[in-house]
MARZAVO-226211 format. One record per residue (C-alpha): residue number from 1; residue in one letter; x negated, y negated, z negated. Coordinates in Angstrom, 2 decimals, always signed. Example, Ala and Ser with C-alpha at 12.3 -4.5 7.8 and 13.67 -1.06 7.14 Angstrom:
BEGIN
[r 1; "a"; [-12.30; +4.50; -7.80]]
[r 2; "s"; [-13.67; +1.06; -7.14]]
***
This chain:
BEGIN
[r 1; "x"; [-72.34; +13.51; +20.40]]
[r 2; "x"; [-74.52; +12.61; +16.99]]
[r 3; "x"; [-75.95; +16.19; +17.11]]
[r 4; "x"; [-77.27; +15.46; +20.95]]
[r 5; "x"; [-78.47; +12.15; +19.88]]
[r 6; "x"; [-80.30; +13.78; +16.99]]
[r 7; "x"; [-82.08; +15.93; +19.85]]
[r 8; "x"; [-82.72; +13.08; +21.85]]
[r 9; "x"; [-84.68; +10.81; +19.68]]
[r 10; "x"; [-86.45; +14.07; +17.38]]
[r 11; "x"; [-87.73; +13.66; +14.44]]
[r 12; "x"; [-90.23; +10.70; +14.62]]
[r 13; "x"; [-90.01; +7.37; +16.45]]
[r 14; "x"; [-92.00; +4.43; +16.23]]
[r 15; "x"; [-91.14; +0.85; +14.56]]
[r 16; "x"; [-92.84; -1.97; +16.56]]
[r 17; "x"; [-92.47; -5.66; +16.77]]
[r 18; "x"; [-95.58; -5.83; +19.46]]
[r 19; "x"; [-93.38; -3.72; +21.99]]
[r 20; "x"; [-90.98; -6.58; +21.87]]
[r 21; "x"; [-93.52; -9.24; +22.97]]
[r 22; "x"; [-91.59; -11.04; +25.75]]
[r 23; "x"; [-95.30; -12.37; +27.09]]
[r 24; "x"; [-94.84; -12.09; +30.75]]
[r 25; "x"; [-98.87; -11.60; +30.72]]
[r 26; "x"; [-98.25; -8.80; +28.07]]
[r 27; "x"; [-95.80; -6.61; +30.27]]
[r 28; "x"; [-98.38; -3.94; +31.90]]
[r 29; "x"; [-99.78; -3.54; +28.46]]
[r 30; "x"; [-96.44; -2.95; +26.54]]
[r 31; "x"; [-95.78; -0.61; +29.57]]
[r 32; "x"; [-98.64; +1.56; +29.13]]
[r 33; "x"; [-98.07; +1.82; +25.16]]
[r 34; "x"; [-95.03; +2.89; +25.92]]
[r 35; "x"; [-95.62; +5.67; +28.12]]
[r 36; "x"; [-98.43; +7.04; +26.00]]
[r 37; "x"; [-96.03; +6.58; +23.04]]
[r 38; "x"; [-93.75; +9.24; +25.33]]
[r 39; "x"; [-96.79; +11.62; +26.03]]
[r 40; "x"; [-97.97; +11.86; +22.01]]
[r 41; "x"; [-94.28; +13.25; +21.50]]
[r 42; "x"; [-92.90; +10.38; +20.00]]
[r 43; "x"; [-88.71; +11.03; +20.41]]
[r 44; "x"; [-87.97; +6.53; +20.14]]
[r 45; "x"; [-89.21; +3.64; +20.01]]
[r 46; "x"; [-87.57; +0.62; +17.67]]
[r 47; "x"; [-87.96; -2.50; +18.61]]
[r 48; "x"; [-88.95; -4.84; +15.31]]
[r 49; "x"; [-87.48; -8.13; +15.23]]
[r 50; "x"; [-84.12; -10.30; +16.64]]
[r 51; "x"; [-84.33; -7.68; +19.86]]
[r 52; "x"; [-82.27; -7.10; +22.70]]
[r 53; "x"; [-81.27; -4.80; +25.72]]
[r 54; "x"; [-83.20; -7.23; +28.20]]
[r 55; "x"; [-86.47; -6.43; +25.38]]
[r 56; "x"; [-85.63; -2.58; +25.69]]
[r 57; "x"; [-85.52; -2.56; +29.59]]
[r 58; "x"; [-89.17; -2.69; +30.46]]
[r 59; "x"; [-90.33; +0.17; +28.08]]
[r 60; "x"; [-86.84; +2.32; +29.55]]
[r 61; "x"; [-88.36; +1.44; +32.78]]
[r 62; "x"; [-91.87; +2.52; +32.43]]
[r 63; "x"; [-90.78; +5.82; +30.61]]
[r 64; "x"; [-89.28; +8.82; +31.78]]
[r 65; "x"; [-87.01; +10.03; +28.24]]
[r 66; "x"; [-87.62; +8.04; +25.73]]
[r 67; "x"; [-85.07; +6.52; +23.56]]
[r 68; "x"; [-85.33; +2.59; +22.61]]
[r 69; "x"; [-83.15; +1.28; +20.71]]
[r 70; "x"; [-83.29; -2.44; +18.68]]
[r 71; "x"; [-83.41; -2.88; +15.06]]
[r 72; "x"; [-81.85; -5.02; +15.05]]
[r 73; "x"; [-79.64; -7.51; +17.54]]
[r 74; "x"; [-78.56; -9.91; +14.80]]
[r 75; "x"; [-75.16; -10.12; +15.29]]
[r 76; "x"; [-75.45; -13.91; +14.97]]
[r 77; "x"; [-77.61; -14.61; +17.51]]
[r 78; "x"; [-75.87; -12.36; +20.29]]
[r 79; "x"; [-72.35; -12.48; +21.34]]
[r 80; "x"; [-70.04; -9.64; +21.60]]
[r 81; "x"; [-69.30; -10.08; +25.41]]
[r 82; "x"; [-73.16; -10.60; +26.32]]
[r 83; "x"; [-74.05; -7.58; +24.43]]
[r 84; "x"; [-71.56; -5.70; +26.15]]
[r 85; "x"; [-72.65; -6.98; +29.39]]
[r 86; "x"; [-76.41; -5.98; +29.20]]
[r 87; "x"; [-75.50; -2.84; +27.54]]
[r 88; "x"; [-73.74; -1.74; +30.35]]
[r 89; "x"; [-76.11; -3.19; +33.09]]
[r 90; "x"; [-78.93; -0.74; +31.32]]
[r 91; "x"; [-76.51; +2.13; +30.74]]
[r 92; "x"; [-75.63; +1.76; +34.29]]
[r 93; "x"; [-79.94; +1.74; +35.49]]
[r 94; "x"; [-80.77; +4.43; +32.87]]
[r 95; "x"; [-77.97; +6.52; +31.35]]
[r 96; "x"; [-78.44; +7.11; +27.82]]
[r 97; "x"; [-81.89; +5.57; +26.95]]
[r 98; "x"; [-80.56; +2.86; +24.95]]
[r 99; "x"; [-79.35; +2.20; +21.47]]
[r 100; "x"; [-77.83; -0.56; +20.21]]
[r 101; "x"; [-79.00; -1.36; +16.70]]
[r 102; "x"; [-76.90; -3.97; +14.89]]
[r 103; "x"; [-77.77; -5.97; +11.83]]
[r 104; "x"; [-76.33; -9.17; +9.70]]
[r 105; "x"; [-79.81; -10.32; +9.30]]
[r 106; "x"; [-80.20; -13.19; +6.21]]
[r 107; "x"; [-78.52; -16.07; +4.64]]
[r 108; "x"; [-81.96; -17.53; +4.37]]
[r 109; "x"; [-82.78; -16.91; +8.06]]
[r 110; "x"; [-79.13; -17.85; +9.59]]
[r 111; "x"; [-77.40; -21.17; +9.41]]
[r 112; "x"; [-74.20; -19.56; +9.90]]
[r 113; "x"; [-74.27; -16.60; +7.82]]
[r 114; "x"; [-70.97; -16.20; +6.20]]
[r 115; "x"; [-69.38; -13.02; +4.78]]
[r 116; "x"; [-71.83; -10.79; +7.16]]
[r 117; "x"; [-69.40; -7.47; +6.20]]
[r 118; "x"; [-66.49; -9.56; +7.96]]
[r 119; "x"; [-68.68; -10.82; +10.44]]
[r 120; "x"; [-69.86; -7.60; +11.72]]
[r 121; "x"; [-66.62; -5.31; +11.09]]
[r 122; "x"; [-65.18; -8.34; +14.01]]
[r 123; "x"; [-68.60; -7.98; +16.00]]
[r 124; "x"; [-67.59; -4.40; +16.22]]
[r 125; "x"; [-64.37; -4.88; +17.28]]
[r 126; "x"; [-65.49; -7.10; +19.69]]
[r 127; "x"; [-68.48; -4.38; +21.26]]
[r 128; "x"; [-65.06; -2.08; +21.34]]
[r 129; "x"; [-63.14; -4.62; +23.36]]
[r 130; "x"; [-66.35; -4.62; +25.31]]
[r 131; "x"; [-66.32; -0.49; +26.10]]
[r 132; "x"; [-69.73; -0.48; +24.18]]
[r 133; "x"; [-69.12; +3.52; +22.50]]
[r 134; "x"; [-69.48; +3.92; +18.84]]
[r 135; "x"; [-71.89; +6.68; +19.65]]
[r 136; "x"; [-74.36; +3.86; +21.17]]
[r 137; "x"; [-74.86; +1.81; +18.45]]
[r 138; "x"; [-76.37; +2.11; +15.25]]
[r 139; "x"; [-76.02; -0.07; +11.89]]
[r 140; "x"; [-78.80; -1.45; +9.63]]
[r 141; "x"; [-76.55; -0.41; +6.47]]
[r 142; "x"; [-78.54; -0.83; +3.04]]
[r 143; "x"; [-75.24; -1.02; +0.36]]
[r 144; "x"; [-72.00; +1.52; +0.61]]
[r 145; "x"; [-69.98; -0.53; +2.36]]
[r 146; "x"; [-72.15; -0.76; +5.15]]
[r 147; "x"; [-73.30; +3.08; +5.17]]
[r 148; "x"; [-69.15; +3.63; +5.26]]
[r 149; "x"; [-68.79; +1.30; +8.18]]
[r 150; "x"; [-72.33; +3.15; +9.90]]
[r 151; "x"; [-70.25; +6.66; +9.33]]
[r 152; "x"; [-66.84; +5.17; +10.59]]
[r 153; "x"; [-67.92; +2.53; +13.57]]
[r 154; "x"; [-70.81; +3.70; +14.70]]
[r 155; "x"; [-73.07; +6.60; +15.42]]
[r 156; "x"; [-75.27; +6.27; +11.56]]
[r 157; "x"; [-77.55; +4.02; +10.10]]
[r 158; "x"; [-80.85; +2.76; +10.99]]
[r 159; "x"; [-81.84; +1.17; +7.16]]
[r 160; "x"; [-85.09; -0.63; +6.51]]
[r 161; "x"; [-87.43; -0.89; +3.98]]
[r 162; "x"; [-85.68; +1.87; +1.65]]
[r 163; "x"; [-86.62; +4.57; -0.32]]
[r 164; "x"; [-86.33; +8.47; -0.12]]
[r 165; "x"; [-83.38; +8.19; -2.96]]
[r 166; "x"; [-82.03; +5.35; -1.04]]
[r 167; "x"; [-82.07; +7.84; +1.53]]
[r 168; "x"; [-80.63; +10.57; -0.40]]
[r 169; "x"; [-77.58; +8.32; -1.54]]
[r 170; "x"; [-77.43; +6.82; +2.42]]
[r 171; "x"; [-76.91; +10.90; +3.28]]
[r 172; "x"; [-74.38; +11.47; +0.85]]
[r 173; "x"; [-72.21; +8.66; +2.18]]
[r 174; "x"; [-72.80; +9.13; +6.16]]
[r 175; "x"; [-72.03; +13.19; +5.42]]
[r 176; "x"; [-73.68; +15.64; +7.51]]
[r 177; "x"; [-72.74; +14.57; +11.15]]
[r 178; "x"; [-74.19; +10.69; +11.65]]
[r 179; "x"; [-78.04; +9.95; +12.27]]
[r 180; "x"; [-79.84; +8.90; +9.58]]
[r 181; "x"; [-82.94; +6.87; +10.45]]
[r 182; "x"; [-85.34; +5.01; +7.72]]
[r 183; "x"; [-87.69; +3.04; +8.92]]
[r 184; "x"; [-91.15; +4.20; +6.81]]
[r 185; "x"; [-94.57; +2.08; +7.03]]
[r 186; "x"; [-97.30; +3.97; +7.15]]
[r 187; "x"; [-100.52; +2.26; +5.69]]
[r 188; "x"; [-103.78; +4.73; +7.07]]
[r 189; "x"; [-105.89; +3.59; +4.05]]
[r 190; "x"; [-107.34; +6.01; +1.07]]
[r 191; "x"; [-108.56; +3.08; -1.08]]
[r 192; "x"; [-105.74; +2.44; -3.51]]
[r 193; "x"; [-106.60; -1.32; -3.82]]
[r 194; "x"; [-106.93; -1.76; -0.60]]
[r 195; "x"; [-103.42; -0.09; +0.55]]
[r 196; "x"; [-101.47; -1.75; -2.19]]
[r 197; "x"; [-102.99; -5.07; -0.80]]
[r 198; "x"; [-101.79; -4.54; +2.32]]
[r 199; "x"; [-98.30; -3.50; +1.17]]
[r 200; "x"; [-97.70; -6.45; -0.48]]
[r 201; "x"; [-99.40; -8.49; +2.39]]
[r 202; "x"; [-96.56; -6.82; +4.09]]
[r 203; "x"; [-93.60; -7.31; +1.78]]
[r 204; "x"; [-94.45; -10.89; +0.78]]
[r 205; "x"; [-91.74; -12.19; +3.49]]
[r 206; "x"; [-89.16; -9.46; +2.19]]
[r 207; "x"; [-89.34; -10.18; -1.51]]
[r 208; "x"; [-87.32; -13.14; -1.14]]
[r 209; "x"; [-84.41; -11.71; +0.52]]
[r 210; "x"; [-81.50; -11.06; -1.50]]
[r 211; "x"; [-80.03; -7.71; +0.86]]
[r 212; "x"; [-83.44; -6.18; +0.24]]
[r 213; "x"; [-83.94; -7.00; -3.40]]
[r 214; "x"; [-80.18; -6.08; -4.82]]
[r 215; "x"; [-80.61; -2.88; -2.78]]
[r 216; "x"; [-84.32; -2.37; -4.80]]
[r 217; "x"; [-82.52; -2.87; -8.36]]
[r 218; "x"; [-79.13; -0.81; -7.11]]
[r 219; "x"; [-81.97; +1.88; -6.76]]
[r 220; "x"; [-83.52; +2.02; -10.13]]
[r 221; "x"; [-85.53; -0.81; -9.99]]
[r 222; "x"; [-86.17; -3.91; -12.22]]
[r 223; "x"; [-86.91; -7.50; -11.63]]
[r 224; "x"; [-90.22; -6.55; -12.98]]
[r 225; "x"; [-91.09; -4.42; -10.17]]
[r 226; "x"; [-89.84; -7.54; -7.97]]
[r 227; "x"; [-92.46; -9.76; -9.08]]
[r 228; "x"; [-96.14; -10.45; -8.38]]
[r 229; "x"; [-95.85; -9.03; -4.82]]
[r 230; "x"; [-93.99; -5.59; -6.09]]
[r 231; "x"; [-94.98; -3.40; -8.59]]
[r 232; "x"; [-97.49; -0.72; -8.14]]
[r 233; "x"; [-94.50; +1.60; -8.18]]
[r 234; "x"; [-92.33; -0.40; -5.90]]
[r 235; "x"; [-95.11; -0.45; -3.50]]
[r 236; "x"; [-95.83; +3.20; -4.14]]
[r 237; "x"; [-92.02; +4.27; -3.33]]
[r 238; "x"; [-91.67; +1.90; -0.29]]
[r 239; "x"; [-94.78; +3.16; +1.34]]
[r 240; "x"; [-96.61; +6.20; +3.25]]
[r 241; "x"; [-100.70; +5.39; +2.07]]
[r 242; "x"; [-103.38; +7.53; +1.81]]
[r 243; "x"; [-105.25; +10.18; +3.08]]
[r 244; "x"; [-103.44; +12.83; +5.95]]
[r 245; "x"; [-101.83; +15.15; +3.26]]
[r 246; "x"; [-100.46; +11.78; +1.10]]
[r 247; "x"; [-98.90; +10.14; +4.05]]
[r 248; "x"; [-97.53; +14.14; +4.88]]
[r 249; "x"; [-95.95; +14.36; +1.84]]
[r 250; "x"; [-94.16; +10.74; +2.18]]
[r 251; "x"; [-93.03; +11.71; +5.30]]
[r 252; "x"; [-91.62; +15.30; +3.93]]
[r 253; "x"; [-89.72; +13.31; +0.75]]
[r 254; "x"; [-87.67; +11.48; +3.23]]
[r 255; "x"; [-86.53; +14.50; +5.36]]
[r 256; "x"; [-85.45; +16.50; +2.11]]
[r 257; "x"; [-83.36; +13.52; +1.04]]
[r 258; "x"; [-81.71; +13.58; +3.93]]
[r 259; "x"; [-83.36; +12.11; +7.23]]
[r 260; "x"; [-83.11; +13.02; +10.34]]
[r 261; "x"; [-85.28; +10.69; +12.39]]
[r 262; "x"; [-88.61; +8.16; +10.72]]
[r 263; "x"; [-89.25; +4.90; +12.37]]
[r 264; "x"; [-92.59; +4.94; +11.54]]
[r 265; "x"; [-93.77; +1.77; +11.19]]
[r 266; "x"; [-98.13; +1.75; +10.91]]
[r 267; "x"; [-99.20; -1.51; +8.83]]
[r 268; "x"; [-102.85; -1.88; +8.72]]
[r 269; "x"; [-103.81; -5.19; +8.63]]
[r 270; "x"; [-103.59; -6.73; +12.52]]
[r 271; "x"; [-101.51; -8.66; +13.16]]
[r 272; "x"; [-97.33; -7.76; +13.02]]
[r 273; "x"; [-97.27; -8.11; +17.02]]
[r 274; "x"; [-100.44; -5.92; +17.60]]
[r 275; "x"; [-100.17; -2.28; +19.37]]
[r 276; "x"; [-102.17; +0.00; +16.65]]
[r 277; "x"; [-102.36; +2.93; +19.41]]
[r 278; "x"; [-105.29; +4.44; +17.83]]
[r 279; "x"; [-103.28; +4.39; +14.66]]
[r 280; "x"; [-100.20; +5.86; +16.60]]
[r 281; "x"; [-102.71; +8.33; +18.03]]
[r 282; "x"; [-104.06; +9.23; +15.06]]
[r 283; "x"; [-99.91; +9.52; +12.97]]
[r 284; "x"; [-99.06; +11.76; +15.92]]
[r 285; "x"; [-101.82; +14.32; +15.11]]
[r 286; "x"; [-100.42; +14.35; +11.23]]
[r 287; "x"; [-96.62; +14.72; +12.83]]
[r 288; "x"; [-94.82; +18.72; +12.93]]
***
């Protein structure tokens, strides 16, 4: 089932908070993103943020194949039972256009968040109880014990903010069969100022969150490269930026390492719940 679900959402997808907008006044817009997002090729779309099913419905609805999934549904913030629930009602609408992708979110963000491995091994059980299929859902897995618990419970990982050799080490403990699908930012800027600016614009609200920095030093990295909005090589690791052949040759380093899919995520300067659709216009044209 993980090689037809590689086939289903192809090699690139795109990373959005915007397409999550729940703006009733916003709906025909996020709509018509979404279907152009299906005509440039894109295989998925991921929907940035605390998302949900009931988020994932109107862009299912206004598309004919494409795959949206979230990334993630804190597993805080939604119940096992109403997960279930809404994951079948959409199954039921639109057979296998939805993926469930699960996350533990942050101690800093949560009130509740307490041992997050226990916490989502029993939200798992719980989506089994449900008859929501392993092959369905996806986990945001940064350290080994999550990647192990993406290979055994679930259908891969969906990890964020990571590196091609976090990649590479991610591949080596899903093995061949589970999806493997980074989320990249892309920023479409040549001026090497200018793009580091905006990465650490960017990662200013990560940098304080533990899962993401231990997973930066487990990788190589020091507290040095943590500080002062990220190092230039942080930034340059984290980060597609450049011209068309730079951002190419990002792309390429994660698919050697071991990717199957990108959730490409553009960053260039609008705001985080914008729709850059010249910019996705203009990625698709770079994309094999």
């Amino acid at each position: 089932m993980t090689t037809a679900l590689k086939e289903t959402v192809g090699r690139y997808g795109i990373w959005s908070v915007g397409l999550r907008s729940e703006d009733p006044d916003r709906r025909g817009e996020l709509a018509e993103a979404a279907a152009e997002l299906e005509e440039l090729g894109y295989g998925a779309v991921w929907l940035g943020g605390n998302s949900s099913a009931a988020n994932a419905a109107p862009l299912i609805e206004a598309t004919s194949k494409l795959t949206v999934g979230t990334s993630i549904q804190s597993i805080w913030q939604h119940e096992p039972d109403a997960a279930g629930t809404a994951f079948g009602e959409l199954e039921s609408a639109h057979p296998g256009r939805f993926l469930l992708g699960l996350g533990v979110s942050h101690a800093k963000r949560v009130e509740q968040y307490a041992r997050p491995y226990s916490a989502l091994v029993g939200h798992l059980d719980g989506l089994d109880a449900e008859g929501v299929p392993a092959d369905r859902r996806l986990l945001a897995a940064l350290g080994p014990k999550s990647l192990r618990l993406a290979r055994d419970r679930a259908a891969g990982s969906i990890p964020y903010l990571v590196t091609p050799e976090h990649t590479a080490h991610a591949r080596e403990i899903l093995g061949e069969a589970p999806l493997l699908a980074p989320e990249l930012g892309v920023i479409p800027e040549t001026d090497p100022a200018r793009a580091r600016a905006l990465a650490r614009e960017f990662l200013e609200i990560y940098l304080p969150l533990p899962n993401y920095t231990n997973n930066f030093l487990r990788h190589g990295f020091t507290e040095d490269d943590l500080s002062d909005g990220g190092s230039d090589r942080l930034v340059d690791a984290l980060f597609a930026w450049g011209d068309e052949t730079a951002i190419r040759a990002k792309i390429d380093a994660f698919f050697e390492a071991g990717a199957d899919h990108l959730a490409l995520q553009v960053l260039d300067g609008e705001p985080r719940d914008a729709l850059p659709r010249k910019a996705w216009r203009d990625l698709a044209s770079v994309l094999d």
